[in-house]
Phi, psi and omega in degrees: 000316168326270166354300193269001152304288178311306173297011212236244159020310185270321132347312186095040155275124156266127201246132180221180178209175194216126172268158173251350173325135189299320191250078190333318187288344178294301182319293172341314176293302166318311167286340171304313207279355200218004170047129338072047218310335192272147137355134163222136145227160192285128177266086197274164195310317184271354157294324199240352150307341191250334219249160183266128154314144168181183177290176177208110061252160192226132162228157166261121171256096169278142152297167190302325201271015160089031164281127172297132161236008182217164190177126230183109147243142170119176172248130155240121193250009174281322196285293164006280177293327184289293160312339156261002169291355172301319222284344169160189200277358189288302182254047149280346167240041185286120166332115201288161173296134175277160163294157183299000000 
């Protein structure tokens, strides 16, 4: 995810994340410890009420015009990638997922 921040980012995709952790300071830590160049916030019940039961990391690709256009748990990061190069000519030569 790092990787594809970075390749990302400068295009102008913002990428953030939520957390579901019970005890906010455990998240908190966890991302401190792991430098995490995006945003993370605490997803409290009523924040994770809009969001679909679901796996885990569950990702949303919203568009400028505020559309879900991709929607996902688990990482398919092939999948991912494919949806955002939909998003305009900025990520139309966004890199395919390297292997593993």
């Amino acid at each position: 995810m790092e990787k594809l921040y970075r390749e990302t980012t400068g295009p102008g995709l913002a990428l953030l994340s939520i957390d579901q952790d019970e005890e906010p300071g455990k998240a908190i830590e966890f991302w401190a410890k792991r430098h995490v160049p995006w945003p993370n916030f605490h997803g409290n019940a009523d924040i994770l009420s809009h969001f679909p039961q679901h796996g885990i990391p569950y990702f949303d690709l919203i568009d400028a015009s505020g559309h879900v256009v991709f929607s996902a748990d688990g990482l398919d990061e092939t999948a991912l990638r494919a949806a955002i190069t939909t998003l305009g000519p900025a990520f139309a030569s966004l890199p395919k997922a390297s292997r593993p």
